[in-house]
Every structure is written in C-alpha cells, then in structure tokens.
C-alpha positions as CSV (number, residue, x, y, z in Angstrom):
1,X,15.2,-11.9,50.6
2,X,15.1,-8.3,49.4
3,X,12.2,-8.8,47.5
4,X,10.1,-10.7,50.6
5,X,10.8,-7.4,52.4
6,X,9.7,-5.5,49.6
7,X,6.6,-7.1,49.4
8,X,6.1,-7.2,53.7
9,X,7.0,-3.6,53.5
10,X,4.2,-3.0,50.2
11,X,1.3,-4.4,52.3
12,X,1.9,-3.0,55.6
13,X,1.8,0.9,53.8
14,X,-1.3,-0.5,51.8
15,X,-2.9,-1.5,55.6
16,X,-1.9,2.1,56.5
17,X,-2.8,3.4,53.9
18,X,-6.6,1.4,54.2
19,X,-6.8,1.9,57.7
20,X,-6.1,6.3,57.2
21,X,-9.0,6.0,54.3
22,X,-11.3,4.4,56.5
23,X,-10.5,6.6,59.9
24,X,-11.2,9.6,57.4
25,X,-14.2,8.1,56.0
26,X,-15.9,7.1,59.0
27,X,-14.6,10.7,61.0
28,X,-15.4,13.3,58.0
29,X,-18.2,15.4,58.3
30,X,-21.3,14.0,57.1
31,X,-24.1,16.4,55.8
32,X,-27.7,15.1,55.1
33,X,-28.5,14.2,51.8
34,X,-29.6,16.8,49.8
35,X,-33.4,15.8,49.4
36,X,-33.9,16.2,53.0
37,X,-34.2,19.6,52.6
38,X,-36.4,19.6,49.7
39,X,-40.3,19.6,49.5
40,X,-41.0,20.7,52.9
41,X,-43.7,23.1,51.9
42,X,-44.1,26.9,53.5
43,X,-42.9,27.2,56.8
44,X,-44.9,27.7,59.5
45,X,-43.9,30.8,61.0
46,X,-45.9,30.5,64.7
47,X,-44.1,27.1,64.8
48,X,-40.7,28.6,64.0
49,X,-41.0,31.0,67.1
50,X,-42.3,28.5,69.5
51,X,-38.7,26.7,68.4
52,X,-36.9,29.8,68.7
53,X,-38.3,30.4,72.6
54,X,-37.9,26.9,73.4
55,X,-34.3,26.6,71.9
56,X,-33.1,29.8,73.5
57,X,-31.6,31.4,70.7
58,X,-31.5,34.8,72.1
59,X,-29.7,33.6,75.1
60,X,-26.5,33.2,73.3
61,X,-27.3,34.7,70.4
62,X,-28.5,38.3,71.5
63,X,-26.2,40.7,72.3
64,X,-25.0,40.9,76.3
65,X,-27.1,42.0,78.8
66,X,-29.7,43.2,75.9
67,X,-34.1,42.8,77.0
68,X,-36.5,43.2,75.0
69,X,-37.5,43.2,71.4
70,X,-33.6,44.0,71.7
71,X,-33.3,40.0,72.5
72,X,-34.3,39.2,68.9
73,X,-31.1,41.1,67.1
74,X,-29.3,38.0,67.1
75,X,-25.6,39.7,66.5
76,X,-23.5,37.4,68.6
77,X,-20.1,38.0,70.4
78,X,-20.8,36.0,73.3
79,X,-17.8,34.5,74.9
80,X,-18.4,30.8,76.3
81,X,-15.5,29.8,78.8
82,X,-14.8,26.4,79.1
83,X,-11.8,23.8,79.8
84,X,-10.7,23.9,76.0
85,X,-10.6,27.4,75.2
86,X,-13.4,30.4,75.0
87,X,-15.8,29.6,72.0
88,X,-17.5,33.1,70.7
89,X,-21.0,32.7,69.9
90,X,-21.7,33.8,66.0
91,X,-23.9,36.1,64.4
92,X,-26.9,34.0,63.4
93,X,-29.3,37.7,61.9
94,X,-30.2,38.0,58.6
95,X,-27.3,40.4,57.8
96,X,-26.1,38.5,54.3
97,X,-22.6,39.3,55.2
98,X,-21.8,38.9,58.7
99,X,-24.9,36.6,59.4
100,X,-26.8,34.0,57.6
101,X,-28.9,35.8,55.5
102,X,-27.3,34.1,52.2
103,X,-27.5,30.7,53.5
104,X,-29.7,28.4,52.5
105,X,-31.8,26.1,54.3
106,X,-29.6,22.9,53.7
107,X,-26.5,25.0,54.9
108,X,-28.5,26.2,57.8
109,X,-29.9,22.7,58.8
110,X,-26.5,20.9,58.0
111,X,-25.2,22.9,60.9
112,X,-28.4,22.8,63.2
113,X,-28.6,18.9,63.0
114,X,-25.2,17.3,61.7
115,X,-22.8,20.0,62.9
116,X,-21.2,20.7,59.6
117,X,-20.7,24.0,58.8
118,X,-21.1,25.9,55.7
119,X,-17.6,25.6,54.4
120,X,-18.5,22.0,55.0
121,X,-16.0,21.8,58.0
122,X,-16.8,20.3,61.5
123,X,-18.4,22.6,64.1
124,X,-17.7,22.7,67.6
125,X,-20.5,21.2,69.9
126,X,-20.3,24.6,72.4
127,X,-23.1,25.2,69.3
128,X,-25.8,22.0,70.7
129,X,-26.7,20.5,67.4
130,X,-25.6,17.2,69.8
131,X,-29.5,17.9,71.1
132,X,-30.9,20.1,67.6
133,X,-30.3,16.8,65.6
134,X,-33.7,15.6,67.2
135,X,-35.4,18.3,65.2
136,X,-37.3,17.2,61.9
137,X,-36.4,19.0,58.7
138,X,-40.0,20.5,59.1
139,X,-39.0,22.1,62.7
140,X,-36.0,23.7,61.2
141,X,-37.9,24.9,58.2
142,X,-39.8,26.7,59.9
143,X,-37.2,27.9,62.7
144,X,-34.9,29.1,59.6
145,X,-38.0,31.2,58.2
146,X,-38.4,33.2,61.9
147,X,-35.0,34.2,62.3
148,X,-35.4,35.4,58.8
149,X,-37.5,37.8,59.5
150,X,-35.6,39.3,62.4
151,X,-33.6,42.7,62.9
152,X,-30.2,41.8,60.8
153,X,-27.2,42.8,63.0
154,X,-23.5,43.8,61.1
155,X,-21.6,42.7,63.9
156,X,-18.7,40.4,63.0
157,X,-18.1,37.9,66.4
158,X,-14.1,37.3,67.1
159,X,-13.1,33.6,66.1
160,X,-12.9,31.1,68.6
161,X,-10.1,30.8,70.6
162,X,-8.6,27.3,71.5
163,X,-5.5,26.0,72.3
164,X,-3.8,23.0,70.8
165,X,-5.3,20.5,70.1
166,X,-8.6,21.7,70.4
167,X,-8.2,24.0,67.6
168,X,-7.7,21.5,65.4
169,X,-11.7,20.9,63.9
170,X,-10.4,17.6,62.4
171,X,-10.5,16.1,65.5
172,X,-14.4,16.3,66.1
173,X,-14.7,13.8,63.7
174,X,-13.7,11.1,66.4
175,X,-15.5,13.6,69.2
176,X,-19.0,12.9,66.5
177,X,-18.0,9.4,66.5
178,X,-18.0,8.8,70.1
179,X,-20.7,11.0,71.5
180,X,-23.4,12.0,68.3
181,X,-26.4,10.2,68.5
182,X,-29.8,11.6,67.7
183,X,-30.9,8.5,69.5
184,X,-33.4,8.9,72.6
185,X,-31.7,10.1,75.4
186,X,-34.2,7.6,78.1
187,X,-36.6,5.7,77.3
188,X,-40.1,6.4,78.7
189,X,-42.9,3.8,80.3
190,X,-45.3,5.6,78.6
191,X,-45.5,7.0,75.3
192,X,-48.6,8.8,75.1
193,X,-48.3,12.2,73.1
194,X,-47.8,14.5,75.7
195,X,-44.6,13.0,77.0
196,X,-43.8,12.3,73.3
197,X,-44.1,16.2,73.1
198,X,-41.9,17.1,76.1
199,X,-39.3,14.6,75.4
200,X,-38.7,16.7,72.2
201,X,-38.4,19.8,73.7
202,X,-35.6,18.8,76.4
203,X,-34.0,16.7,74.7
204,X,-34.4,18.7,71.2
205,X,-34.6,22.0,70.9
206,X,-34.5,23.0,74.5
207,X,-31.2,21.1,74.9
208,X,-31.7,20.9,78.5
209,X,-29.3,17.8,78.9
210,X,-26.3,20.4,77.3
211,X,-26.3,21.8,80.8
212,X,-28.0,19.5,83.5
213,X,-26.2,16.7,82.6
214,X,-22.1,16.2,83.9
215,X,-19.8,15.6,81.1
216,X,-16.5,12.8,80.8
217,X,-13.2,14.2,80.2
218,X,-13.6,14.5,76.9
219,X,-16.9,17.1,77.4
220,X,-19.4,13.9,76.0
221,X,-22.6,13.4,78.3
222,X,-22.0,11.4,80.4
223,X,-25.2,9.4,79.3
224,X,-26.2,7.2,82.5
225,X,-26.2,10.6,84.8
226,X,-29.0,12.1,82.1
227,X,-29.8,15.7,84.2
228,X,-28.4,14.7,87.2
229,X,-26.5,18.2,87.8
230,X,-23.0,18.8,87.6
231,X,-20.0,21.5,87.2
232,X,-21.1,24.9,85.7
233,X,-19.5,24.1,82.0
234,X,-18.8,27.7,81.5
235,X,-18.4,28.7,85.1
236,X,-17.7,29.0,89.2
237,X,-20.3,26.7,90.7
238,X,-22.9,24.0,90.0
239,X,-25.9,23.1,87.5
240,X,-28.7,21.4,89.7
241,X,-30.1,17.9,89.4
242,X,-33.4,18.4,87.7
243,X,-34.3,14.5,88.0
244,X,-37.1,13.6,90.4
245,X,-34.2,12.3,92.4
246,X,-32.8,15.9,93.1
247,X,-33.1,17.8,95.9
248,X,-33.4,20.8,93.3
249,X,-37.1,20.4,92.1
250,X,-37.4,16.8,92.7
251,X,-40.4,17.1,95.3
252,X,-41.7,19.3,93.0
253,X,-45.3,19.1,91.2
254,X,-45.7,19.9,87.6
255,X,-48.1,22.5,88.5
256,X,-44.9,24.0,90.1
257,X,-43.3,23.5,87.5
258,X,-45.1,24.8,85.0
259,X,-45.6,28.0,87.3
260,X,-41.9,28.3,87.9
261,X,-41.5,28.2,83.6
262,X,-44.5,31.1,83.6
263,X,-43.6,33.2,86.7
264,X,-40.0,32.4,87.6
265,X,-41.4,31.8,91.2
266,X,-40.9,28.6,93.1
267,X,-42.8,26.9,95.3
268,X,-41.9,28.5,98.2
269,X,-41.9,31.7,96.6
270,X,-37.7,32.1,96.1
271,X,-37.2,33.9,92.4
272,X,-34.9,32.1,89.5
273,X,-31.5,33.0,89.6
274,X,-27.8,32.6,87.6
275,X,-27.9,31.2,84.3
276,X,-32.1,30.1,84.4
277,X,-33.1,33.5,84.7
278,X,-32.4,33.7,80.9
279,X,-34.1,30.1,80.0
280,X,-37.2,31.4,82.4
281,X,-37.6,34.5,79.7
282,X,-37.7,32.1,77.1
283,X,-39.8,29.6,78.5
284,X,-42.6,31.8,79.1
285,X,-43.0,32.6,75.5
286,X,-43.5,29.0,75.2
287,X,-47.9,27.7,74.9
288,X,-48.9,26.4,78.6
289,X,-49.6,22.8,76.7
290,X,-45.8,22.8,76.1
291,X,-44.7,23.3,79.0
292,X,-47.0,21.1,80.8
293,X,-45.4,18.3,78.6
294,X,-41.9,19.4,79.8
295,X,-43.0,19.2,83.2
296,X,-44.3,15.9,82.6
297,X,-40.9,14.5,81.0
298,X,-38.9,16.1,83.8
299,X,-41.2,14.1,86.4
300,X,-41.4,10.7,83.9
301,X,-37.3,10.9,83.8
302,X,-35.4,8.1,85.7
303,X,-34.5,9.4,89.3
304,X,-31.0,10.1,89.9
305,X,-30.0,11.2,93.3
C-alpha cells in the first residue's frame, strides 16, 4: 500500500512539476530571433522621423510641458496614472548611461515589438509595443537610427511604482498570453494601398486603439469596442468614439479630417483640446498622403455607436 501511494504521490509532483514547465514556457518572455535584426541595410533616416511623429515619441518621452526643438530631448520622467499604480516613462536619448545610446538594435526592437526588455525581463504595456509589434524590422531600423541622432538627455526617470501584484513583472507573461497579438485589429472590405497604409499607422505606430479603445478589467482592449471611446486610462473624464458611429467625428469628412490633423481646427471651427492637443503637434509633422490614409481607415472602420 505504501508503495501505491508512493508511486500516486511520484506522478502527481511529476504532473506539477510538467504543468509549472509548461506555464513558464508558454508565459516567459519571448524575444525575436536573432536574425531578425540582421541584414536590414542603412536606415532610412526621413522614414525613421515620419515613425517618430506618427508614434508620438515626444509626447511621453519629452520632458513636461517642453515645445519645440525642446520636444526632441527625449529625457523622460513622465508619470502615467492608472488603476495599477503610476508607471514613469524612461529616458529613451542617446545618453549611453541613463538612455539607450548602448543598446543595440535587437535590444531596442525586442522591446519596441515583443515587450522584453534589455535585461530580458517582461515590460509593462503602459509602453504600447501591444500596437509597435505591427512595425517591420525595417520601420524600427530606421526609427532606432533617428532617435540616435537626437539631443542625449542625463536624466535618470524614478522606477515605476506599483502595488502588489502588479509589481510583480512575472505576471505579464499570462497578461502577453491573453491580450498580445500583432494580428489585425479589423478587417477591411477593401485592401487597396492606401487603407493598407493607414491601417498601419493606427493600429501601428500611432497606437491610436491604446487610448480610443475601453479596456476589460484586466486593462486588455477590449477587442469588439475597436475605438469606440472610453474612460481616460490615465485620468478624470472620457476618450471619444472615433468610429464613424461616434458622435465625436463620426459625421465627419476626411477632408476634415485631415485638416483637423494639419490645423487642429474642426469643422466648425472649435480648437483641439486635453490630451489631442499633443497628438495634433505630432500629426502635423506627418506627409498629407499619410494622413489622408488615416483618415481613410478611421472612415473604413466598423461603426460603433
């Protein structure tokens, strides 16, 4: 009898055991192999700044309340409030000590489109590489060569700070395994370039959907209400429907939208405001042929209202 037990007691640690290995297996970080990175050629620095306008870099990046060539000293220091804690935005200049001048361009990309961090640890998603994992090794080539050749900036940001268990990055392993896709986030009718074009920069680099689109308990998008508004993540107040079903911009032309991007002006002559006023600055770096294909996707999306 002793030895049944003994054996019934062997294979249930040996399930355990199995079933840990394969929870840690399938929730470890998980970089991109390391030819991804290789033979990409020489960046294209013109490209690299169009993805540094359209992915609002400065935004979080630049210091507080800075304009400006000033907006292109990416030191960090940014608090981001949220339900789970304050996350502080990093430095992201060329500095090689406080920034990410010594990285390379694996470590940099690992972290733009897998979420793993240098150390090889698990980044939080207040960083969107939940919508940067659309980019092609080629866009973040040529990103990681622009922001190269920016100011550096000594400034060390404070760490994050989370409460249990949030501080625990182990756990984003199962948050990856739930909510990480670099799937499409619709699917369009039509799939002519343009659209093809502005469905990259919303749902890439421009990581529209990290804001516009209401978030589960667990802060995953919630994916069938695809920027249909919801709570301010970091905030007092409400992020607008930008579907054609809103009331926000849904009556909207692209013409108007494409001015608003340019001009910050609606329709009926009101100015941008909160939060957008910062994403207006940066989509008015961006080439009118872009953001005509933004407008388009915003106007091809399905209509929520």
């Amino acid at each position: 009898m002793a030895l049944r037990w003994g054996r019934v007691l062997g294979a249930g640690a040996a399930v355990v055991a199995i079933g840990v290995a394969a929870a840690w297996f399938l929730t470890a970080p998980q970089p991109a192999s390391a030819d991804t990175w290789e033979g990409l050629g020489a960046p294209d620095l013109a490209r690299g700044e169009t993805l540094f306008w359209a992915g609002g870099c400065a935004g979080c990046h630049a210091a507080d309340g800075s304009s400006g060539e000033a907006v292109k000293t990416l030191s960090g220091g940014l608090a981001l409030t949220s339900p789970f804690g304050t996350f502080h935005v990093p430095n992201i200049s060329p500095d090689p000590q406080a920034g990410i001048g010594a990285w390379t361009l694996a470590e940099f990309g690992n972290a733009m489109t897998r979420g793993v961090g240098r150390a090889g640890e698990h980044l939080y998603p207040s960083f969107p590489y939940t919508s940067y994992a659309r980019m092609r090794p080629e866009d973040v080539n040529d990103l990681f060569a622009y922001l190269k050749t920016l100011p550096a900036s000594g400034n060390v940001a404070p760490p994050h700070d989370l409460g249990f268990p949030y501080n625990m990055r182990i756990t984003l392993g199962g948050w990856k395994l739930l909510f990480f896709s670099d799937a499409p986030r619709v699917e369009l009718a039509a799939a002519d370039p343009k659209l093809q074009r502005g469905q990259f920069l919303v749902e890439g680099p421009g990581h529209c959907g990290e804001c516009h689109t209401p978030r589960n308990a667990l802060g995953g998008l919630q994916a069938d209400q695809w920027l249909a508004g919801g709570p301010n993540p970091e905030g007092e107040g409400r992020v607008p429907n930008i579907t054609p079903g809103g009331d926000a911009v849904g009556s909207w032309s692209e013409a108007d939208l494409v001015n608003y991007f340019q001009t910050g002006f609606t329709p009926d002559f009101d100015t941008v405001g909160g939060s957008m006023v910062e994403v207006q600055r940066n989509l008015s770096h961006l080439p009118q042929e872009d953001l005509e294909a933004i407008a388009a996707y915003l106007k091809a999306v399905p209509a929520i209202q």
